[in-house]
TORGUVO-251893 format. One line per field, with one value per residue (C-alpha): residue number from 1; residue in one letter; chain; y, z, x. Coordinates in steps of 0.1 Angstrom, whole numbers, plus 5000, padded with zeros to 4 digits. Layout:
# TORGUVO-251893
n	c(NUM/...)
res	c(A/...)
chain	c(A/...)
north	c(Y/...)
up	c(Z/...)
east	c(X/...)
//
This chain:
# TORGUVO-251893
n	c(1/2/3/4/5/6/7/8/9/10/11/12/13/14/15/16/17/18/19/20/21/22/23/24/25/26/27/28/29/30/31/32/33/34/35/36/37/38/39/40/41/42/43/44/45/46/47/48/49/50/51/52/53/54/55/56/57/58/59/60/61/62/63/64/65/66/67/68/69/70/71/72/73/74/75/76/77/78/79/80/81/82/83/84/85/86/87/88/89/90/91/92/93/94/95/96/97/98/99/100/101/102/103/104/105/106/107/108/109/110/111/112/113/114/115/116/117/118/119/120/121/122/123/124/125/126/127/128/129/130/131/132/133/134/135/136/137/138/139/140/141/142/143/144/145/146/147/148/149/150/151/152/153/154/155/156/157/158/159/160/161/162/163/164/165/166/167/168/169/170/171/172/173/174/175/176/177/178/179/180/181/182/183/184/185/186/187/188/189/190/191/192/193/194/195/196/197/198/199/200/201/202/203/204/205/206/207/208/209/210/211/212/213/214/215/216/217/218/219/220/221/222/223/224/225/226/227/228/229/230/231/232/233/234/235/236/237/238/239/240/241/242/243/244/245/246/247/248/249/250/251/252/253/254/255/256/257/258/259/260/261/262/263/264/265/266/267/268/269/270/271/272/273/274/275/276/277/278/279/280/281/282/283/284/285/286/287/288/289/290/291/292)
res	c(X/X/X/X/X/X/X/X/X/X/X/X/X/X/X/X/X/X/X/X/X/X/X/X/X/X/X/X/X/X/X/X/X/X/X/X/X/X/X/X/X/X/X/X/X/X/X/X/X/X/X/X/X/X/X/X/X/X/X/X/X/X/X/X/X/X/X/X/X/X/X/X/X/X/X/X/X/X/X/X/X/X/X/X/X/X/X/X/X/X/X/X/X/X/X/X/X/X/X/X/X/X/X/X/X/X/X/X/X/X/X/X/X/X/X/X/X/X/X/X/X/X/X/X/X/X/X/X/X/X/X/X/X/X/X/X/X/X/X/X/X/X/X/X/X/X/X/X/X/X/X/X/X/X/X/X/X/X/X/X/X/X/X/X/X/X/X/X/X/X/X/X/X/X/X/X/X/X/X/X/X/X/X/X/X/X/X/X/X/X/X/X/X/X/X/X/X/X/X/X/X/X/X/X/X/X/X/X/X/X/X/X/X/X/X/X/X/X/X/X/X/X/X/X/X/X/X/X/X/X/X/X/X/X/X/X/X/X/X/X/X/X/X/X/X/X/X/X/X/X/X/X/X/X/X/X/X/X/X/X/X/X/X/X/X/X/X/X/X/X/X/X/X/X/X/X/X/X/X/X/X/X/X/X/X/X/X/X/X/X/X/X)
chain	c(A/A/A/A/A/A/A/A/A/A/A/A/A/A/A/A/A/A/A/A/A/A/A/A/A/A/A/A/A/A/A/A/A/A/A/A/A/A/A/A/A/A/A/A/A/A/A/A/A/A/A/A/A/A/A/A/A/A/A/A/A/A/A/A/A/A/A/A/A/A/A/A/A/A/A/A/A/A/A/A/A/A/A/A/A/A/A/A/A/A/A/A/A/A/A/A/A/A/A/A/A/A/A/A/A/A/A/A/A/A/A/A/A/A/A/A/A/A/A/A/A/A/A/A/A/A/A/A/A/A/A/A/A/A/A/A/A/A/A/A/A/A/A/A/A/A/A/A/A/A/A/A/A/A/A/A/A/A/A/A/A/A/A/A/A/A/A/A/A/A/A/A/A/A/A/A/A/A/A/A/A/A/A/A/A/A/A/A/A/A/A/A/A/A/A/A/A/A/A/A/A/A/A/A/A/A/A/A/A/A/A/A/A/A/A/A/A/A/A/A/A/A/A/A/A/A/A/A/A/A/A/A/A/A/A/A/A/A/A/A/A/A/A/A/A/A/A/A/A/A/A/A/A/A/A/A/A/A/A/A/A/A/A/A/A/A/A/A/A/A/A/A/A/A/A/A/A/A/A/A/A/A/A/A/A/A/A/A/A/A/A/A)
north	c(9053/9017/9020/8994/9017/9048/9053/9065/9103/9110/9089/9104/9138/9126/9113/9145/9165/9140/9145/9185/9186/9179/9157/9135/9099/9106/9082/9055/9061/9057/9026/9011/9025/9016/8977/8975/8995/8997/8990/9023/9058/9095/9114/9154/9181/9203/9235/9217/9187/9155/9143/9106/9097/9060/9058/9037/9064/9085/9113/9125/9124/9141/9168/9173/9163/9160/9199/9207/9176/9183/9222/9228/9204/9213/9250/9261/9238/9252/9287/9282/9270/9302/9316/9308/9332/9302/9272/9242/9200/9181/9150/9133/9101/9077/9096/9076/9088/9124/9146/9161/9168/9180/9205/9217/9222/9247/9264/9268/9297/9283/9245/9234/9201/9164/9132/9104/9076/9052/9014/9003/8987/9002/9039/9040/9030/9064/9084/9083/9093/9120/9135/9132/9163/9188/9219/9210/9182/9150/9114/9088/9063/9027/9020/9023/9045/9035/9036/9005/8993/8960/8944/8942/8927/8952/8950/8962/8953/8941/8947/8981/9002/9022/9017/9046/9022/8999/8994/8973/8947/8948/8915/8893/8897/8903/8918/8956/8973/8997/9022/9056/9086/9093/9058/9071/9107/9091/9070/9101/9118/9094/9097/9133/9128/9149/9177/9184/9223/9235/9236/9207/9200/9163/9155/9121/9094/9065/9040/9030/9039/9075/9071/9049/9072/9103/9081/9073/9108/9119/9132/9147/9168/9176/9194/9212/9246/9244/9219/9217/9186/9174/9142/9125/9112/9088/9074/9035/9036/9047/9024/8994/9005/9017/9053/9082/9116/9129/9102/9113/9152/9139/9114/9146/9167/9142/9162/9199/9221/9224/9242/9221/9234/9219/9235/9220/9239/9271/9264/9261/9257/9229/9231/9209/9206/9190/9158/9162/9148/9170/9201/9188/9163/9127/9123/9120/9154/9164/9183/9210/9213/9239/9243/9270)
up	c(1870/1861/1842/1862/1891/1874/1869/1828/1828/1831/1861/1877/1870/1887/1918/1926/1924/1953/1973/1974/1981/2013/2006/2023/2022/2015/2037/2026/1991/2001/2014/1990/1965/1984/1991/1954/1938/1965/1946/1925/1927/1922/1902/1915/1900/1921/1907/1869/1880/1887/1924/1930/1962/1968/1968/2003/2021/2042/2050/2014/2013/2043/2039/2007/1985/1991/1984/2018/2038/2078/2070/2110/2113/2085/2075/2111/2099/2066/2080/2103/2074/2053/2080/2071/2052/2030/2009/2026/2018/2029/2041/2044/2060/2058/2029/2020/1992/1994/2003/2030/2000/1981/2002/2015/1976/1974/2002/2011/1988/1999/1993/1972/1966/1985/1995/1999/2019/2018/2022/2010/1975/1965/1981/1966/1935/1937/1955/1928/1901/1927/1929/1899/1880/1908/1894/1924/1920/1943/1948/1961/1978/1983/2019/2058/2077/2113/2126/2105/2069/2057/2054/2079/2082/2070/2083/2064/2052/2019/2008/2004/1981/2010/2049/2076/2098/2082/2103/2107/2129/2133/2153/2121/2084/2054/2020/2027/2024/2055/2060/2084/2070/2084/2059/2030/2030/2034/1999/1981/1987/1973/1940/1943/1927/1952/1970/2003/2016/2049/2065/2069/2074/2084/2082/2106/2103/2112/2130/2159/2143/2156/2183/2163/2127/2152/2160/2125/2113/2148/2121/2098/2129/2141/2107/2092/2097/2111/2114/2118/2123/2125/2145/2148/2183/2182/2218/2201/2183/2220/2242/2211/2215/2252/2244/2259/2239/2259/2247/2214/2224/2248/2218/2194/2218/2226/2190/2201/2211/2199/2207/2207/2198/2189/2165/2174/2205/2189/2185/2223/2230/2250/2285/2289/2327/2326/2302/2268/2283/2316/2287/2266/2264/2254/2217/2182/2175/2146/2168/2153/2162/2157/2164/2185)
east	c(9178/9170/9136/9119/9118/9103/9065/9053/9058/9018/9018/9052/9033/9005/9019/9043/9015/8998/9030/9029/8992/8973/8943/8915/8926/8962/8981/8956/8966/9001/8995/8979/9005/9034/9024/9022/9048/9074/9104/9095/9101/9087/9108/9105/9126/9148/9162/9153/9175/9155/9155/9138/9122/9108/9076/9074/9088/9060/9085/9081/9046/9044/9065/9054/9086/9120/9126/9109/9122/9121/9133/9126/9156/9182/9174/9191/9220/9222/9220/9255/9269/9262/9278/9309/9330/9348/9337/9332/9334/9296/9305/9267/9275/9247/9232/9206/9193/9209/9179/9203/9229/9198/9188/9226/9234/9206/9205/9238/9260/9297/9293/9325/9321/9303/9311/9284/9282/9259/9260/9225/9230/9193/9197/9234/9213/9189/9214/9240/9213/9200/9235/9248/9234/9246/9266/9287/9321/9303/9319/9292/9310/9290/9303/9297/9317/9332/9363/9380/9384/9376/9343/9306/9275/9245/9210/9185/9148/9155/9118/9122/9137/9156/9159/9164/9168/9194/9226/9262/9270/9309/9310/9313/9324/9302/9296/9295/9325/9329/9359/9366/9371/9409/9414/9393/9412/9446/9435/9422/9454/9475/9453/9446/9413/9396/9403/9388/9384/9397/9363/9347/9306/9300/9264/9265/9234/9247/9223/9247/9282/9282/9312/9330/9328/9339/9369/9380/9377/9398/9429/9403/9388/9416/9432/9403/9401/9364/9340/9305/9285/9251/9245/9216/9203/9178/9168/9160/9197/9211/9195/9208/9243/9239/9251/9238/9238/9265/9285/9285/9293/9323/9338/9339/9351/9383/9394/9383/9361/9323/9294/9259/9230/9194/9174/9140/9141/9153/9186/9188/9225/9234/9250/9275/9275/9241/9227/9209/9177/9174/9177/9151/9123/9136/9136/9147/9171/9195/9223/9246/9280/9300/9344/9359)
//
């Protein structure tokens, strides 16, 4: 981690203890803290690795640190994985800056080994350092994942140290590399530098590139043994890219079968014959997927 972005130990010390606790004033403080230091992070330590979270991101102050980041949401995914009776491969595609990884490397008993995507020059930046010291083989890979190779606009608030939000445009070249997975797989076997299990979880945040990264990993789908994914759907990110939720479900299904469930709704499992949004209120879900 460059040491411009990382607070004097007393102070680091100081501010992860104001992220685990619940005090009066709190998001003022956060505020205030993130105007001026926004570029900076909190360093936490996960299973005595260190784990960095910016310090402009509410999420982490809200939930406390990254250790406990939306658990209602990814503890149900975590718990099909550990279902499975064989290691897997985590594909997090747009991992930000890896708290999914983060928390899939500790909770989950059979993960292998990770592959990281992210195209945002300052999250690659923490992600890599976040990743690095797990006691599992990871490959952080600084690039956007759709359904071509070559090179995209990225759109992003430069301001901040990370962006959720921050998405490609395809319609025009630019300076962020971008690839599909079916491409990237065909590259690492060539070099045989890593090696991928049979069963496959893709972890998909995308911003808009959902149908178009399920296309591009269509051979990748197709060959693993089983595959579980978990897909964000974000009503804004539809109604940009004129998608419905269904759209997504029908794309991944061109490859095989899944089942749909959504875990903020107790893992209610999703009927097919009807839309997303007449099953549950309209809304921002993480949606597990799971092969036949």
């Amino acid at each position: 981690m460059e040491p411009s972005k990382v607070f004097p130990v007393w102070l680091n010390a100081v501010l992860v203890f104001l992220q685990k606790t619940e005090w009066r004033g709190k998001h003022r403080f956060y505020l205030w803290l993130a105007k001026r230091f926004g570029n900076k992070v909190v360093t936490h330590t996960i299973e005595d690795r260190p784990f960095s979270v910016p310090v402009g991101e509410w999420c982490f102050w809200l939930e406390k640190g990254p250790e406990n980041y939306y658990l209602e949401e990814f503890l149900p995914f975590c718990e099909v994985l550990n279902q499975l009776d064989t290691p897997f491969t985590l594909f997090d595609l747009g991992a930000d800056i890896g708290a999914v990884s983060s928390l899939v490397a500790v909770h989950c008993k059979n993960l292998k080994n990770l592959v990281a995507f992210e195209p945002n020059p300052k999250s690659f930046d923490v992600l890599s350092a976040n990743l690095h010291n797990l006691k599992q083989p990871v490959k952080c890979v600084k690039s956007a994942v759709s359904n071509f190779e070559g090179s995209t606009t990225f759109h992003r608030d430069t301001e901040r140290l990370n962006d959720h939000e921050g998405y490609i445009d395809t319609s025009g070249v630019g300076d962020t590399a971008v690839t599909s997975l079916d491409i990237w797989r065909e590259n690492q076997n060539a070099s045989d530098e890593f090696e991928l299990e049979e069963t496959l979880a893709l972890k998909i945040d995308v911003e808009g590139q959902e149908i178009q990264l399920l296309e591009g990993a269509k051979a990748l789908i197709k060959s693993a043994h089983k595959v579980i994914i978990l897909i964000e759907v974000h009503p804004e990110v539809l109604n940009r890219t004129q998608h419905t939720p269904d759209d997504l479900f029908v794309t991944a299904e061109q490859y095989r079968d899944f089942d749909w469930i959504v875990p903020l709704h107790q893992n209610k499992r999703v009927n097919r014959k009807l839309g997303l949004f007449e099953q549950v209120p309209i809304g921002q879900y993480d949606i597990i997927g799971v092969s036949r």
